[in-house]
C-alpha angles and dihedrals in degrees: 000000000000121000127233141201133220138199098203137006082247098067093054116102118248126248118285105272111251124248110256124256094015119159089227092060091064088050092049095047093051082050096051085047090044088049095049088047095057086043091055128018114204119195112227116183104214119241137057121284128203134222126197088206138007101247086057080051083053100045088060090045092054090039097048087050094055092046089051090052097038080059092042099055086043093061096047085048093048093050088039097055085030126114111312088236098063130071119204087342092301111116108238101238 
């Protein structure tokens, strides 16, 4: 198999495009969820809340977001200032 060599990642060519309605695409697509999901929790409270105008659904949203990034930042500071022998809150063996 030759090598090449590429000035940018733009020039590379893309993945092969998957065959429709393969089984494996559902599986890939539940590992890339599950991935993103390990790569950034997200913290859901379980039930259904209601809103007496959009703009006060809006407001939750905007608030719950912030919430999630503000988490978010805290646990990438934590493993950051954490012990040096640590990386991301997973001892380096």
């Amino acid at each position: 198999m030759p090598i090449r060599k590429y000035r940018s990642v733009a020039d590379m060519p893309g993945p092969p495009p998957l065959p429709p309605l393969d089984p494996n695409n559902l599986k890939l697509a539940f590992d890339l969820m599950e991935l993103s999901a390990r790569l950034h929790p997200m913290r859901r409270e379980p039930g259904v809340r209601k809103f007496r105008s959009v703009e006060e659904a809006d407001a939750h949203r905007s608030n719950w977001e912030r919430e999630q990034i503000r988490l978010a930042r805290s646990r990438r500071d934590e493993s950051r200032n954490g012990d040096p022998g640590t990386r991301a809150g997973t001892p380096i063996p």
